[in-house]
C-alpha positions in Angstrom: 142.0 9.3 -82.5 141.7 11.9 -84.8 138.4 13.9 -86.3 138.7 11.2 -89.7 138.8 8.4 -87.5 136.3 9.6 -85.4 133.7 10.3 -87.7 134.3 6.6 -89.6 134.0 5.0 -86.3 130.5 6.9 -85.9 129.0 5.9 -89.2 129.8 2.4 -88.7 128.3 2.4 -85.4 124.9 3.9 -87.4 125.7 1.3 -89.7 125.7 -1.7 -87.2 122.6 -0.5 -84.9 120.3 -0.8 -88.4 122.2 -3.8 -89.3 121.6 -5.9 -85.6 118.2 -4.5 -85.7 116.9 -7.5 -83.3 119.5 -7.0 -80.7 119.4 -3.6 -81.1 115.3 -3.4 -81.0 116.2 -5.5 -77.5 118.5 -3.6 -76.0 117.0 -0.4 -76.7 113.4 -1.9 -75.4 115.7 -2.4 -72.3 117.3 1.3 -72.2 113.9 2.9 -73.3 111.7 1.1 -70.4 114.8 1.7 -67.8 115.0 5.8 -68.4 111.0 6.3 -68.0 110.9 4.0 -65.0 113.8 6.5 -63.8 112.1 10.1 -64.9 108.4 8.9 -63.8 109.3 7.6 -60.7 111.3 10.6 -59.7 108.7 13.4 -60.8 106.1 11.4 -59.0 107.8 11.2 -55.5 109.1 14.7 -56.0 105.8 15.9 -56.6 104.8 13.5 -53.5 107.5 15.6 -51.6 106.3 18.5 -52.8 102.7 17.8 -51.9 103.8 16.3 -48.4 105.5 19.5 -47.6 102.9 21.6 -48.3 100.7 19.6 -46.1 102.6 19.6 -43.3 104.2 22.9 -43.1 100.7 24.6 -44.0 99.1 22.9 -41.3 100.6 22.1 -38.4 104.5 22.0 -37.9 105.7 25.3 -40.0 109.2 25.0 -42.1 111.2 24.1 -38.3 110.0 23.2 -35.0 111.7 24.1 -32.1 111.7 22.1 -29.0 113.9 21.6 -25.3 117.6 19.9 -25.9 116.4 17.8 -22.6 113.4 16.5 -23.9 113.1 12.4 -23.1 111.2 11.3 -27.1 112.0 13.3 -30.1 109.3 15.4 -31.3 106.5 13.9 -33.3 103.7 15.7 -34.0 101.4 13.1 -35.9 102.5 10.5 -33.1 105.3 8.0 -33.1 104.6 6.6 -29.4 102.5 3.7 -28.8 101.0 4.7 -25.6 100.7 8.2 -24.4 102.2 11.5 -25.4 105.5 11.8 -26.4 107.6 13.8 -23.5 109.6 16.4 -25.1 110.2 18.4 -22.2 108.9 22.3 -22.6 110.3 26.0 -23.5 110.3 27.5 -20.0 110.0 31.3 -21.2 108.5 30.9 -25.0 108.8 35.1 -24.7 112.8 35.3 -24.8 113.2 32.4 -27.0 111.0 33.7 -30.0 112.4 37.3 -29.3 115.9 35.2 -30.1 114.5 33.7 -33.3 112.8 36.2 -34.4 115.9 38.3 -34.7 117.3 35.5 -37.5 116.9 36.8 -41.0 114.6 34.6 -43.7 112.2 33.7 -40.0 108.6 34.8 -40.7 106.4 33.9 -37.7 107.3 31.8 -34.6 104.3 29.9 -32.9 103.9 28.7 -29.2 102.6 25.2 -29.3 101.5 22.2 -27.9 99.6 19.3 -27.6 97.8 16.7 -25.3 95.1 14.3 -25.0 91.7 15.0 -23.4 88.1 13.6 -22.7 85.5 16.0 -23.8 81.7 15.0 -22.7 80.1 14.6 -26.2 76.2 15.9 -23.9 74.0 14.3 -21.5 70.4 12.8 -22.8 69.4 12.6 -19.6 69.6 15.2 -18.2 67.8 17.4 -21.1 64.6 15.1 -21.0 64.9 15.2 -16.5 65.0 19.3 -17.2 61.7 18.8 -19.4 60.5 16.2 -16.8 61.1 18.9 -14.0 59.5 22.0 -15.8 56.6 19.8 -16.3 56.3 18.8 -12.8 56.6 22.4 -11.8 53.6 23.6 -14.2 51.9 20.9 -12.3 51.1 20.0 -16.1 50.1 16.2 -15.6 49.4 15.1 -19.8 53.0 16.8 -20.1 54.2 14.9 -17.3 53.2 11.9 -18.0 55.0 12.5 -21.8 58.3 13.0 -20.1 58.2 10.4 -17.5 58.0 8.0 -20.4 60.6 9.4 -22.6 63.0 9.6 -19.3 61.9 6.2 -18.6 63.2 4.8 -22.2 66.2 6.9 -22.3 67.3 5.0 -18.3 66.5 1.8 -20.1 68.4 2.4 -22.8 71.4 3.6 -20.4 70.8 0.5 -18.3 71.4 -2.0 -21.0 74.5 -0.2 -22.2 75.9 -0.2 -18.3 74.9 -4.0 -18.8 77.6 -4.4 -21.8 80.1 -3.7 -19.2 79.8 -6.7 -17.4 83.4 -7.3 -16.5 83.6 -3.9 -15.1 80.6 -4.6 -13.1 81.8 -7.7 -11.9 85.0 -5.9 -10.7 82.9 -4.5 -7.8 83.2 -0.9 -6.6 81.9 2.1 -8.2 80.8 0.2 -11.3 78.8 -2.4 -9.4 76.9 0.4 -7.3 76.1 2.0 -10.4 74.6 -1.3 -12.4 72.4 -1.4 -8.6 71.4 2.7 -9.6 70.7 1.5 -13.1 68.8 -1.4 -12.5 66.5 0.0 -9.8 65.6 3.4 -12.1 65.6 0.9 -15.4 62.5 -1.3 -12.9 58.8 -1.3 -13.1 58.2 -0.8 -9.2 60.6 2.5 -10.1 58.3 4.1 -12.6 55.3 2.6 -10.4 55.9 4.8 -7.6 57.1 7.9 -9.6 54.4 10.1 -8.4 54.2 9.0 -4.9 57.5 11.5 -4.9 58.1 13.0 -7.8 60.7 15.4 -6.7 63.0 13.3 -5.1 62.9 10.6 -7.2 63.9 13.4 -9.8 67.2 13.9 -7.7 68.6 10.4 -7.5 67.8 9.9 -11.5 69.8 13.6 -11.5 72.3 12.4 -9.1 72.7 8.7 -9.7 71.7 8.2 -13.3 73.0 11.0 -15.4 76.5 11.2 -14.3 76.1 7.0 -16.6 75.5 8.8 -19.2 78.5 11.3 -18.8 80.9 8.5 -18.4 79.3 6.8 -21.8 79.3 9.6 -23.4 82.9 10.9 -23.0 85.1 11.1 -26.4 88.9 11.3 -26.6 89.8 14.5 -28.7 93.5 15.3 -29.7 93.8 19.1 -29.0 97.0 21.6 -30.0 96.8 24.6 -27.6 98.5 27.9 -30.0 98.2 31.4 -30.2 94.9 30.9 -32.5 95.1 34.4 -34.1 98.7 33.9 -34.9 98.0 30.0 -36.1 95.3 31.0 -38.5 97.4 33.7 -40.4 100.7 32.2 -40.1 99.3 28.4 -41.8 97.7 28.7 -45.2 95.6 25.8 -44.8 93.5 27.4 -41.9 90.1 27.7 -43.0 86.9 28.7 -40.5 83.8 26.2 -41.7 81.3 27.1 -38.9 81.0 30.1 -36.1 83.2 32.3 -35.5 87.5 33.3 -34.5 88.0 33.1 -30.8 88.0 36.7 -29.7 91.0 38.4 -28.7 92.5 37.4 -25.3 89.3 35.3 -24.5 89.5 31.6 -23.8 87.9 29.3 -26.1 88.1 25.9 -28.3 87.3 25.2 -32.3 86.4 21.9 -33.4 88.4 20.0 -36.2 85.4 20.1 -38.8 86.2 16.8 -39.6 86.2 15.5 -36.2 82.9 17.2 -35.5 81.2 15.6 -38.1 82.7 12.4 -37.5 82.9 12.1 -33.8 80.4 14.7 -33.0 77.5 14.3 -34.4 74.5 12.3 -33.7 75.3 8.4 -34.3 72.8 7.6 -37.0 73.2 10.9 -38.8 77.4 9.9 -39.0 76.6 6.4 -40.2 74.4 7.9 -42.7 76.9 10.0 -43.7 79.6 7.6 -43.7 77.6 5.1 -46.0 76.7 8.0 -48.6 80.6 8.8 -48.7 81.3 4.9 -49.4 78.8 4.9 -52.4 80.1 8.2 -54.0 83.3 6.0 -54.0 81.4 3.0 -56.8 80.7 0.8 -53.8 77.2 -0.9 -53.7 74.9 -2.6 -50.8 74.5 -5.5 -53.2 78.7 -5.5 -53.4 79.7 -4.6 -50.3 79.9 -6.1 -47.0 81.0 -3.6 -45.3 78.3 -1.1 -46.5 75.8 -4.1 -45.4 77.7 -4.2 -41.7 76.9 -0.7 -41.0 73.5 -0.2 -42.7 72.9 -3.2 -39.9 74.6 -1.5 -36.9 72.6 1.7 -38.0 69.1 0.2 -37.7 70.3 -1.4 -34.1 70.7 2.5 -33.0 67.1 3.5 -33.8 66.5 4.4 -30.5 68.9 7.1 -30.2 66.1 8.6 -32.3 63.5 8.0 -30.9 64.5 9.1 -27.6 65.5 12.2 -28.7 61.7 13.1 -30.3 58.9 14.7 -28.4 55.5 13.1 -28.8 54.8 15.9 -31.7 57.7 15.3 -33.6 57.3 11.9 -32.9 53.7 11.6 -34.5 54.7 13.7 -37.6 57.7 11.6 -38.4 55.3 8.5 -37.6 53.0 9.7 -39.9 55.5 10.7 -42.4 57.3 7.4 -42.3 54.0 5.7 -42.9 53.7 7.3 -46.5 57.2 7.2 -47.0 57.2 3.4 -46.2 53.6 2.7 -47.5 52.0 1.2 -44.6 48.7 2.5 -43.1 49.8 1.3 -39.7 52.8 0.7 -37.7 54.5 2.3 -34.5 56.9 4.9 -34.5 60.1 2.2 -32.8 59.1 -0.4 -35.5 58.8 2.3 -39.0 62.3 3.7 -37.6 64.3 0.0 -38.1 62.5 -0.2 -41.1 63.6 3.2 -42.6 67.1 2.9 -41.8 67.1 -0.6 -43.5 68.4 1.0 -46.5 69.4 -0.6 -50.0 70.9 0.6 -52.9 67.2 1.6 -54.6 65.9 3.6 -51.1 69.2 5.1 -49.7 69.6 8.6 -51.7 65.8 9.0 -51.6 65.5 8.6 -46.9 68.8 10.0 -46.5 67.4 13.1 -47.8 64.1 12.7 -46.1 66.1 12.3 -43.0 68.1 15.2 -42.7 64.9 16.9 -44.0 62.5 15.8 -41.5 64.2 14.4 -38.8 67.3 15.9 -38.5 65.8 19.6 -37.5 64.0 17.5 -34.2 67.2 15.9 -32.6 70.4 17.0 -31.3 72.5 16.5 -34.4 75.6 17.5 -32.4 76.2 16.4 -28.9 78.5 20.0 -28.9 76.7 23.0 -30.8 78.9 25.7 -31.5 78.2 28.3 -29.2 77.8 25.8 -25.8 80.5 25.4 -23.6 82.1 22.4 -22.4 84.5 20.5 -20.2 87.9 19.7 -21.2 89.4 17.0 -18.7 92.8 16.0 -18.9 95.6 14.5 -16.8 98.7 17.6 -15.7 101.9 16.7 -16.0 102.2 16.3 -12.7 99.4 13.5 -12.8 96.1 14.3 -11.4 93.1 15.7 -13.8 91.9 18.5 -14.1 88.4 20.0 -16.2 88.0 23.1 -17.5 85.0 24.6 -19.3 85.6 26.4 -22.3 83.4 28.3 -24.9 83.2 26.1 -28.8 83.4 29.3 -31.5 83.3 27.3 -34.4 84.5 24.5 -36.7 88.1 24.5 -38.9 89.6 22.9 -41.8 93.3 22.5 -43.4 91.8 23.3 -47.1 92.5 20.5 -49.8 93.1 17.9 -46.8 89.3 17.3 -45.3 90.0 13.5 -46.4 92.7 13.1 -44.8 92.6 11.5 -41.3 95.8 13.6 -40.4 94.3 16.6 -41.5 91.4 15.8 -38.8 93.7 15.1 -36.1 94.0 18.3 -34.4 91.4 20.4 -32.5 92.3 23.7 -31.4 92.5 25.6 -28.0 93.9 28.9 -26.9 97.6 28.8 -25.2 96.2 29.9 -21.5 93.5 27.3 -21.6 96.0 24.0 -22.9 98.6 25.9 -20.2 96.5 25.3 -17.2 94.9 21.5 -18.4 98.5 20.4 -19.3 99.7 22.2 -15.7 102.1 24.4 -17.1 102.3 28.0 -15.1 103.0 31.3 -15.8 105.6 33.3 -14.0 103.1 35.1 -12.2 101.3 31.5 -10.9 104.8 30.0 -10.4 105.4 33.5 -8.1 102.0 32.8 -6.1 102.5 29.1 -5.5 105.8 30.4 -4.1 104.8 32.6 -1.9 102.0 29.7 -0.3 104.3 27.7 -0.3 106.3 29.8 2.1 103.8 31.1 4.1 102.9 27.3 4.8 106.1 26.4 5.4 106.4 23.8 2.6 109.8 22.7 1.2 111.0 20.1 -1.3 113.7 18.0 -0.6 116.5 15.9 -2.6 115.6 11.8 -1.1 119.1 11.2 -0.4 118.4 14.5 1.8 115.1 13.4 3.5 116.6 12.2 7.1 118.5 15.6 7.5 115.7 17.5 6.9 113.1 15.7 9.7 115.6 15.2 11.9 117.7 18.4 11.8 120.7 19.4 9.4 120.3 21.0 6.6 119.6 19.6 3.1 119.3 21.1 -0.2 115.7 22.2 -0.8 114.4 22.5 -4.2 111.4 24.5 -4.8 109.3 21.8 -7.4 107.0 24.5 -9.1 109.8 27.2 -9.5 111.8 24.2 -10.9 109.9 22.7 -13.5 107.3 25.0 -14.4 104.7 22.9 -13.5 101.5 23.8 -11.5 102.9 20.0 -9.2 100.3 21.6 -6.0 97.0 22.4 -8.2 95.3 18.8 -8.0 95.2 18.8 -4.0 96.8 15.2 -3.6 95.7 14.2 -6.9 91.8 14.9 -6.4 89.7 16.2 -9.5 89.7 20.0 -10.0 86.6 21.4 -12.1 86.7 24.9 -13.0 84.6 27.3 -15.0 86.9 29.5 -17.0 84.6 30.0 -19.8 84.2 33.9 -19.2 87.6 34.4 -18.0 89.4 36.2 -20.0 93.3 37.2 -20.3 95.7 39.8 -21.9 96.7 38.3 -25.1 100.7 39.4 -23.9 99.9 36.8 -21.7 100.2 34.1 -24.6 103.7 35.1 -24.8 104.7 34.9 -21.4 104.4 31.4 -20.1 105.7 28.2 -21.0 105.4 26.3 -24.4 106.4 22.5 -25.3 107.3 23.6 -28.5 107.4 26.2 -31.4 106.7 26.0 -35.1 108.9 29.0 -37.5 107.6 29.3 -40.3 110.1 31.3 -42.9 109.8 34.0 -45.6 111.8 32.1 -48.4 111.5 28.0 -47.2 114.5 27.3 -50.0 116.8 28.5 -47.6 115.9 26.3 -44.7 118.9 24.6 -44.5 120.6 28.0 -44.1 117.9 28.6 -42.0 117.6 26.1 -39.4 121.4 26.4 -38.8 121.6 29.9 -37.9 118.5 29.5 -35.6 120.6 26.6 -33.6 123.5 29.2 -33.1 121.1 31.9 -31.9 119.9 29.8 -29.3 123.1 28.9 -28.1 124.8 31.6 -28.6 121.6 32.8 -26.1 122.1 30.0 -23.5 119.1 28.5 -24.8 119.4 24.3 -25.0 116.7 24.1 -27.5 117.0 21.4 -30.2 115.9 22.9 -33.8 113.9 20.3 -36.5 113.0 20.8 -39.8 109.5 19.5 -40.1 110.5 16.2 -42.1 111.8 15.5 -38.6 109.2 16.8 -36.6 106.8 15.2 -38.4 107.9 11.7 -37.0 107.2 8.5 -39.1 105.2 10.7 -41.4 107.8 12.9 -42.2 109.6 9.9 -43.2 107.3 8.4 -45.9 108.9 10.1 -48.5 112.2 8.7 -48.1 111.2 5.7 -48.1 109.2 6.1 -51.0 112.5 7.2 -52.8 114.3 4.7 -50.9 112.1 1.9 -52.7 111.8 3.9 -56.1 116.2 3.5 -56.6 115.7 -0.1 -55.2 113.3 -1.1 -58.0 115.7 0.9 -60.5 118.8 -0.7 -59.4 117.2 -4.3 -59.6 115.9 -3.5 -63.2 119.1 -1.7 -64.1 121.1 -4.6 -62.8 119.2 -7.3 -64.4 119.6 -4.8 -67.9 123.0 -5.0 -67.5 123.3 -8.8 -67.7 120.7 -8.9 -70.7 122.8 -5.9 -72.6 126.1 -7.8 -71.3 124.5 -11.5 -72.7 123.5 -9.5 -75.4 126.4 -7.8 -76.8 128.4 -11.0 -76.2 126.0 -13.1 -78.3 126.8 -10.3 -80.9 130.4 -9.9 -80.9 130.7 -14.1 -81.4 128.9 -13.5 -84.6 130.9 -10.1 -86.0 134.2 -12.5 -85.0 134.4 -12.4 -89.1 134.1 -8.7 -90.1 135.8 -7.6 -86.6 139.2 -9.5 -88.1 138.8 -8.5 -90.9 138.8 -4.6 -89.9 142.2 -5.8 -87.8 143.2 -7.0 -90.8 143.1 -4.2 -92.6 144.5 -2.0 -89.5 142.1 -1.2 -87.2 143.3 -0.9 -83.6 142.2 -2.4 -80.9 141.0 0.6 -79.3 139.4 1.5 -82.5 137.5 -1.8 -81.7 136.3 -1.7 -78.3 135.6 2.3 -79.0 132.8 1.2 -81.6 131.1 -1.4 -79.5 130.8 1.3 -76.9 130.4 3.8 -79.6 126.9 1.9 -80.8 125.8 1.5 -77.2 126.1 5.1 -76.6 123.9 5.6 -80.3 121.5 3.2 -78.7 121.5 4.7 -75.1 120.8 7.7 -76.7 117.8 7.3 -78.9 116.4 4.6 -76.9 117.1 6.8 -73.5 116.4 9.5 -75.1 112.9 8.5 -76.3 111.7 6.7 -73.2 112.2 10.1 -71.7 110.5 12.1 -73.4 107.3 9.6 -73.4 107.6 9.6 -69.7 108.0 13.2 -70.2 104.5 13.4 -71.9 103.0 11.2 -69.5 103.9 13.6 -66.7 102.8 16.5 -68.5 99.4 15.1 -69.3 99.1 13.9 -65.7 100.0 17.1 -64.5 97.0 18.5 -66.2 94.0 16.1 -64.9 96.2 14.8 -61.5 96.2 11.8 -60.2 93.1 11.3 -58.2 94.0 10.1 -54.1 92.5 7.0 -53.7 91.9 7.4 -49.6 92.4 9.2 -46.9 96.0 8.9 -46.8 97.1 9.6 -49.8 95.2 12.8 -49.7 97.6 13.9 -47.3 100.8 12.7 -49.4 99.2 14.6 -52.2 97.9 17.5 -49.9 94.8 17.1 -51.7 92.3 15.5 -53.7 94.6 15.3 -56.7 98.4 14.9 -57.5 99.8 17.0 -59.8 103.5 16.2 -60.8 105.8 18.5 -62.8 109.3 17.7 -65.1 111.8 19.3 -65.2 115.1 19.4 -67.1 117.2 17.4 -64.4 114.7 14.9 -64.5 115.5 14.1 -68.0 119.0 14.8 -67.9 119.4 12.6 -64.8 117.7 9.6 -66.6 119.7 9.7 -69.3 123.0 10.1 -67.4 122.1 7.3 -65.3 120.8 4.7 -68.0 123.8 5.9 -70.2 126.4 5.1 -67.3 124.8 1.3 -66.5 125.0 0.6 -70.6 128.3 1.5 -71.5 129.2 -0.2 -68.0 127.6 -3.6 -69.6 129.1 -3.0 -72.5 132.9 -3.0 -71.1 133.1 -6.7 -71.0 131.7 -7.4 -74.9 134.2 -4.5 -76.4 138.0 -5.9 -74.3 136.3 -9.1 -76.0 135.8 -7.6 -79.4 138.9 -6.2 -78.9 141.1 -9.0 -78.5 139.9 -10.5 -81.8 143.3 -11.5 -84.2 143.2 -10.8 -87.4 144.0 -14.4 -88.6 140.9 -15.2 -86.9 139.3 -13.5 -90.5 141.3 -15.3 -92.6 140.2 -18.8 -90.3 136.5 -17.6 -90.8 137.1 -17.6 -94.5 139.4 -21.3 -94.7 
């Protein structure tokens, strides 16, 4: 076809889109909603990619994690197992490994890591109010001893009817029935009635029968990641301190997720009071609400964790304060308490600020202050538990994700400390569990090898801790082993020098992670090293697969539509050639050839794909753009974390457009194949019928 031809067959396709304005308003609805669907959908999930990358790599995992080629689960870091921790296996010498990556060029930092499960004791009422009870009885002070006998008294009761909750426990017999028999004899009258007869003693059995209850009900599962702190707070953006202080230097110590702390940490009714205040910042309403109705209720039920908690001066103040607040000249501190935490939508800004003004300052409004030390107790590898105190400096968050339940997953401890609760050993402990193990004459042997080695022979002996790097001897037989390791403190080389389960790179330029992650796997084995290397997509488990899926669905619901468009275009352009059967003759007639033919009816759709296309992506386009300025806002928790932060912020870009185009171009002229061979095939006599 030459330029002539060319540029007639273009201005009769012009000609023909204004002239079929109907179908051509139709089809090019079709095209137009197709190509924004196409360039809005992809800039979103690209800027959710974006966002999601951001969050995870600035946070926890780095661009690559790095973990043992033996390792039974793959590595997920926000948790793909439904029970228990994932077993990845561990980096024997996390020292000659990162001195192998380090050595790859575009690698940044590389961070020893891991991460378990503990129970941390959230504090112990009883035994602050029996220290008070015991000073008192020292000073010989009997007002101030009759004060504390009273408020120990409550707090038992209040123990005792918890224990009582646990009925099928108790019914199972053992320890749990011999406590309910402590409980119940400290929670009776003839108890309290013979108090004084022995004052101390009776002090030691609530000391050594009753407040261990309150330890076991006060325990709180904590997800911890043990790290070279120092080396995690410079290496991941997102690191923030809130409260305290860094973790000095080659000293052991623990920092509370912020968000944890305030959620897990802190005193019951002062979380729930929280919790409700975050609901109605959202719109939601007592009046609307059930579930703002469900916990104002539970909240009230927990006044006594309050009251407990207040000496008799604080007590009458806040009595006497709650009277004027409330507006009753009479009334008893238990009964003004349910009453004030009976909130509505008219009371609730006014007592939660009288509450943290005038209450708050008299209770423990963290079981854990920053600054205390407590136990850490968590199962070894090898299986028996083991406690550890260690020192809280301070509170953390990942910036722009303190919504986000994943961003208040992790607490943090120091490499030595998660070393000795997981079990793991350095070379120097594996070297002196050696050496009592050969003074003792202790050997391991293979099972199939057992008989030789009792009854004579000799069998293949396997030393366990050398083996596996694990501390297999520290539990004695599985018993508990406490420890105070607060004030021990360690040569930071040491962080270096033991064993890992894992290690997060981050990298200078993260475009060339590909590149990247590829040359770190040869390293390793070119080292000896079976180490299996992840990007953090990967490591990130189920998370790290949200986006794909998200694209995954995005091209389903464009395929459907651009299927569905192609039968309407098809239907469309069918309809249309059955009524052009006149004028498409008569152009046979007077020489057109049948490619000339079927090259308009393509020829209009691309004029159509075009300005429709074209149009729809440029409004999508606009739409971006303005979103891109005020963000979409993250409607909870977990979108926060896909949008690594409280708003979303997508870009365009030229391939976006170009892409859409392409793409809505191709599935057009595809549905117009069919109509233009028809068109095509028209005779010219067919005219001349038209006209008989």
């Amino acid at each position: 076809m030459n330029l002539t031809a060319a540029g007639i067959l273009w201005r009769i396709a012009l000609g023909n889109v204004w002239r079929n304005r109907m179908k051509s308003l139709i089809v090019g609805f079709i095209l137009f909603l197709g190509t924004g669907i196409i360039v809005f959908g992809n800039a979103l999930v690209d800027a959710v990619d974006d966002g999601m990358t951001r969050s995870v790599t600035q946070s926890v995992s780095g661009h690559l994690q790095i973990y043992s080629d033996d390792a039974k689960d793959k590595l997920a870091l926000f948790g793909d197992q439904f029970a228990g921790m994932p077993d990845i296996g561990n980096i024997p010498d996390f020292h000659g490994l990162a001195e192998v990556v380090r050595k790859v060029p575009n690698v940044k930092a590389v961070i020893p890591m891991g991460i378990d499960f503990a129970l941390g004791f959230q504090g112990n009422e009883i035994d602050r109010w029996l220290q008070r009870l015991r000073a008192a009885v020292r000073a010989g002070d009997e007002p101030m001893i009759a004060q504390r006998r009273d408020e120990v008294r409550a707090v038992v009761e209040r123990v005792f009817n918890e224990l009582k909750g646990a009925a099928a426990l108790v019914a199972a017999g053992g320890e749990y029935a011999e406590d309910m028999k402590a409980a119940e004899r400290a929670a009776s009258p003839e108890f309290w009635a013979a108090f004084d007869q022995d004052r101390l003693g009776n002090l030691e059995f609530l000391e050594n029968r009753i407040a261990p209850l309150e330890q076991t009900l006060g325990d709180v599962g904590l997800m911890f990641l043990g790290t070279d702190l120092a080396s995690f707070e410079k290496n991941f953006d997102r690191f923030e301190l809130v409260e305290g202080s860094r973790v000095p230097e080659g000293q052991r110590g623990f920092i509370f997720n912020h968000g944890f702390y305030e959620e897990v940490m802190k005193h019951r009714v002062a979380r729930d009071l929280d919790k409700i205040k975050r609901r109605m910042e959202e719109g939601y309403t007592f009046e609307a609400d059930a579930e703002i109705r469900s916990w104002r209720d539970q909240m009230a039920g927990q006044y006594r964790r309050v009251l407990f908690q207040l000496d008799r001066q604080a007590g009458e103040r806040i009595r006497d304060g709650l009277r004027t607040l409330l507006g009753q000249a009479s009334g008893e501190l238990p009964d003004l308490l349910q009453s004030f935490l009976k909130v509505d939508d008219a009371t609730f800004a006014a007592r939660y600020a009288w509450f943290y003004e005038n209450v708050a300052p008299h209770i423990q409004l963290y079981a854990a202050q920053i600054g205390d030390t407590i136990p850490l107790q968590a199962y070894t590898k090898a299986g028996y538990s083991k406690s550890i105190n260690v020192k809280v400096y301070g509170t953390y968050k990942f910036k722009g994700l303190e919504k986000s339940d994943v961003g208040k997953m992790f607490n943090l401890v120091d490499m030595v400390t998660f070393r000795d609760l997981y079990g793991l050993m350095t070379p120097e402990r594996r070297a002196e569990v050696a050496a009592i193990r050969e003074r003792a004459g202790l050997k391991d042997v293979k099972r199939e090898d057992a008989e030789a080695a009792l009854f004579g022979g000799t069998a293949a002996v396997e030393t366990t801790a050398q083996a596996t790097g694990f501390d297999e001897f520290g539990g004695d037989g599985g018993a508990k082993v406490e420890r105070s390791q607060a004030d021990q403190k360690f040569e930071p080389t040491e962080i270096e020098r033991g064993v890992a389960l894992n290690a997060a790179v981050t990298l200078t330029d993260p475009t060339k992670l590909v590149e990247t992650r590829a040359a770190i796997q040869d390293a390793l084995k070119a080292a000896g090293l079976k180490m299996r290397v992840v990007d953090w997509k990967e490591a990130a488990g189920m998370m790290g697969d949200l986006v794909t899926v998200a694209r995954t669905v995005l091209w389903v619901i464009v395929v459907i539509m651009l299927l569905v468009a192609l039968v309407i275009i098809n239907n469309s352009m069918v309809i249309a050639t059955m009524e052009r059967v006149k004028e498409i003759g008569t152009m046979r007639a007077v020489g057109a050839q049948r490619s000339f033919i079927a090259a308009l009816f393509l020829a209009e759709t691309t004029v159509l794909g075009l300005l429709s296309g074209g149009f729809g992506a440029l409004c999508a386009a606009g739409g971006i753009m303005l979103w891109g300025k005020i963000g979409l806002p993250a409607q909870n928790a977990f979108m926060t974390f896909l949008f690594s932060g409280p708003r979303l912020y997508p870009t365009i870009t030229f391939s976006h457009l170009f892409a859409a185009v392409m793409l809505i171009m191709f599935f057009a002229l595809i549905s117009t194949l069919y109509p233009a061979v028809l068109a095509a095939r028209i005779l010219p006599r067919v005219a001349m019928a038209e006209e008989g």
